[in-house]
C-alpha positions in Angstrom: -109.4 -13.8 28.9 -106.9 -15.6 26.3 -105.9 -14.0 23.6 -106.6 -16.3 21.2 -110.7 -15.3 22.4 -110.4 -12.3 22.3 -108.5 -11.8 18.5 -111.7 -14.0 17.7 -114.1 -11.4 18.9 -112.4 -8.7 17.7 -112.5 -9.8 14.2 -116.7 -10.7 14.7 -116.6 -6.9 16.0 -114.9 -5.4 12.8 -117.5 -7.8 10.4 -121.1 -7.0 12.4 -119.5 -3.1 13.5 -118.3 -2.2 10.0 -120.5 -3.9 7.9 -117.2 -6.0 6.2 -118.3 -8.4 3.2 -116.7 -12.0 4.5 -116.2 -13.6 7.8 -114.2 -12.9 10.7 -111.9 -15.8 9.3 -111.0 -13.5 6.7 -108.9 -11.0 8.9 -105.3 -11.8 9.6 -104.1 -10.7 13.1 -101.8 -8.6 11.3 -103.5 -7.0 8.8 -104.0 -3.3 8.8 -107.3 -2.5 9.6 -107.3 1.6 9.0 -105.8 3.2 6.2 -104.2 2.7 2.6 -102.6 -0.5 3.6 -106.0 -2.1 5.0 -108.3 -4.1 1.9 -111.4 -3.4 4.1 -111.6 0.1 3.1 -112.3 1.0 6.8 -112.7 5.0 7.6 -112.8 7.7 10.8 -116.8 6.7 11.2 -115.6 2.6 11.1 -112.9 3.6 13.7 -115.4 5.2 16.0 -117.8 2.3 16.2 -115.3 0.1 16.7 -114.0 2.1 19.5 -117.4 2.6 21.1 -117.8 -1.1 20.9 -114.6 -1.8 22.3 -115.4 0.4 25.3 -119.1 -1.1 25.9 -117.6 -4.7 25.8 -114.3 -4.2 27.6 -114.6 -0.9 29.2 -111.8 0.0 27.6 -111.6 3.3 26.0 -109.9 4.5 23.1 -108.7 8.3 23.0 -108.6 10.1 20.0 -105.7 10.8 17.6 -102.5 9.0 18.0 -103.4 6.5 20.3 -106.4 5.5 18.6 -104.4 4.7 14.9 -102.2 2.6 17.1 -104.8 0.2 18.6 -106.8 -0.2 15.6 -103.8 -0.6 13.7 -104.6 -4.5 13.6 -106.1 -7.3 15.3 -103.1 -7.8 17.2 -102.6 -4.7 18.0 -106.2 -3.7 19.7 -106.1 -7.2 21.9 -102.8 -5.9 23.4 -104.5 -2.8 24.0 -107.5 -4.2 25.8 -105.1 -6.6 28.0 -102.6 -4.5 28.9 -104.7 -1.3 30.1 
């Protein structure tokens, strides 16, 4: 899969999982998706859907904790994820 698709699906994924006002157009690769630095306003509950999500697509799964801050730190940051497992 190119990664370029993917980012694009990711981003749909965020809008329909976490219910985001906007389009998927609206996410920058880099933007922080989690935390006080994210505009979305995204929490542990928006985390967990997108991880379950994420695992039901690609079949990748997301541990708990540290690793799961780091690949839903952004857009860019959860396609490395999924292609690199």
């Amino acid at each position: 899969m190119d990664i370029d698709d993917l980012k694009r699906e990711l981003k749909q994924l965020v809008v329909d999982e976490c219910d985001i006002d906007g389009s998927a157009d609206d996410i920058a690769d880099d933007e922080h998706l989690l935390g006080e630095n994210s505009q979305f306003g995204l929490d542990s509950l928006d985390a967990l859907a997108i991880s379950l999500e994420v695992k039901s697509r690609y079949g990748k799964h997301i541990d708990s904790g540290n690793e799961t801050r780091t690949a839903l730190t952004s857009i860019d940051t959860l396609a490395k994820f999924i292609l690199n497992e």
